[in-house]
N, C-alpha and C positions, 0 to 999 in steps of 0.2 A: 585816963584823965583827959580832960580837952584840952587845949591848945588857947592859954587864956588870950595870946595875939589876935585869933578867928574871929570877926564878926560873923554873927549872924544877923541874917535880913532875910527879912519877911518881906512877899511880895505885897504890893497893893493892891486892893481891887481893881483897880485900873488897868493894873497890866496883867492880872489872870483874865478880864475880861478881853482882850486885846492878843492875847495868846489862845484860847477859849475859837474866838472870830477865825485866827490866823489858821488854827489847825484844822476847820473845818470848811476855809475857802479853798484848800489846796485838791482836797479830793472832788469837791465840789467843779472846780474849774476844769480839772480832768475828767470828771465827765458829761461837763456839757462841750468840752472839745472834742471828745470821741464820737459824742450825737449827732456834732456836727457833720464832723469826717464821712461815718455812716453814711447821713442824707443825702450829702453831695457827693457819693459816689454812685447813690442809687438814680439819681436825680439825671445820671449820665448815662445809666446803662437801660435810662428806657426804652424800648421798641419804637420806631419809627413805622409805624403800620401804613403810614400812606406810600410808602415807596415800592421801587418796583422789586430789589432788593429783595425787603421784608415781604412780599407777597409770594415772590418765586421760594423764597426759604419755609414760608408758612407750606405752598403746595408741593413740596419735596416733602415735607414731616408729614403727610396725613397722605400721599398717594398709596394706592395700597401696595402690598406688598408681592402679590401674584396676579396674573393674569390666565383668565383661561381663552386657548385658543384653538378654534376648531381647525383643524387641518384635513382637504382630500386626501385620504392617501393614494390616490393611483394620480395625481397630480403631479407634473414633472417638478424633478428636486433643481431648486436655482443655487448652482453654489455662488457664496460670497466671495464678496474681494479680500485683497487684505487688508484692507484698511478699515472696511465694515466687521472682520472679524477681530482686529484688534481693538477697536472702538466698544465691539459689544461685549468681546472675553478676557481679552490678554490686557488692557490697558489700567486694569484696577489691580495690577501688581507692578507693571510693569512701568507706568507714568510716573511711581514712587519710589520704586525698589526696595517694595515689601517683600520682607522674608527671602531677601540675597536678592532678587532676580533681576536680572540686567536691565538698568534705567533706558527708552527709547530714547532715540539720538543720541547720546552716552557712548562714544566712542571709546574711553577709559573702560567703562563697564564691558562692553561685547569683544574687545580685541583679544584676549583671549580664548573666546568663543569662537571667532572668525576662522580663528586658524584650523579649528576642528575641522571642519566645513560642511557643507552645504548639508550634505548625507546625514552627519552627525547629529547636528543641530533638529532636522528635521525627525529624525528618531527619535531623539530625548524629548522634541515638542507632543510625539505623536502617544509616546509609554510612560511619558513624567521623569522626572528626574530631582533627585533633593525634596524640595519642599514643594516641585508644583506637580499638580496632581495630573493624571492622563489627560490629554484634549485642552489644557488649560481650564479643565473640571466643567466643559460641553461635552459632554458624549454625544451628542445630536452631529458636531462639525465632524464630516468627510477629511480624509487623509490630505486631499488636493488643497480642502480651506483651510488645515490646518501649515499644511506647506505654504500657503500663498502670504500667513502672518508671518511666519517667521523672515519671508523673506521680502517682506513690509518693515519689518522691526532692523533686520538685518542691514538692508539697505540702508536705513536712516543713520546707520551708526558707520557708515563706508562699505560695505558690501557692495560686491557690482551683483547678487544672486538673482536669476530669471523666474519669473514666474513659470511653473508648473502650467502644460497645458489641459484643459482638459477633453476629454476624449467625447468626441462626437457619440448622439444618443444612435443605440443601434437601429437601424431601419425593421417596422412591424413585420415579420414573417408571413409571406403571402401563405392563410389557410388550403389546401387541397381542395377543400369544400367548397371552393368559390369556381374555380376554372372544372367543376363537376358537370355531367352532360347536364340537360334541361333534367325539372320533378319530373317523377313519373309521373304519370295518366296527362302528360302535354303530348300531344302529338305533334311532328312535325308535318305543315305541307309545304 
């Protein structure tokens, strides 16, 4: 049985129309607030193409990725310094401290390394150790430029380590054939 106290009422046109409107600005308004948001983030993330920035970053993304280079071989070999070898091999692990490896200047990072010393450190540079590969993954670098970064990197972090010297090229072996008497059929007068 109903509840003869209850009224019922009936809505009016007016206010089904009015609720009708109301339920359909709410979604409406949310998304032309989202459109907006959208635009003006894109609006900020445009490229700056006249700068110098955005030019160096455009010619980083398209340089190519190899070079070929002819090399003498019977060309005397110039070893690097350390600072040209850790600029060209060791600094893309070592300026971030990818995959453990001791931050450069990082006195925290190297001080237990230090204490190894000089020998040690230069071993593990030369055969890999953990995660970095033999040579700092140049096989091309000599023993001396692989010694001369470590103790580029070393130093930066307090090390007093000397550089490695390198050994004088050996003098050309005078052939016997040269101090040979005169060709035959020369005569002497």
């Amino acid at each position: 049985m109903a509840d003869p106290h209850a009224k019922m009422t009936q809505a009016t046109p007016q206010e089904v129309i009015i609720s009708l409107l109301a339920g359909l600005f709410a979604p409406l308004l949310a998304i032309f607030l989202i459109v907006q948001l959208v635009l003006g983030i894109q609006e900020e993330q445009q490229a700056d193409t006249t700068s110098e920035a955005a030019q160096k970053a455009t010619l980083a993304r398209i340089k190519p990725f190899a070079q070929l280079v002819a090399l003498d071989a019977n060309a005397p070999r110039v070893e690097k310094a350390g600072q040209e070898v850790y600029d060209a091999v060791c600094s893309s692990c070592h300026s971030s401290g990818a995959l453990g490896a001791p931050r450069f200047n990082n006195k925290g990072d190297w001080s237990g390394r230090l204490g190894q010393g000089y020998d040690t450190l230069v071993k593990h540079a030369i055969e890999g150790i953990r995660q970095m590969p033999p040579r700092g993954g140049d096989g091309d670098l000599s023993d001396v430029e692989v010694a001369r970064a470590v103790v580029y990197m070393a130093n930066s972090a307090g090390a007093s380590f000397k550089e490695p010297a390198v050994a004088a090229p050996a003098a050309p072996a005078a052939t016997p054939d040269a101090a040979a008497a005169p060709a035959a059929g020369v005569e002497n007068k």
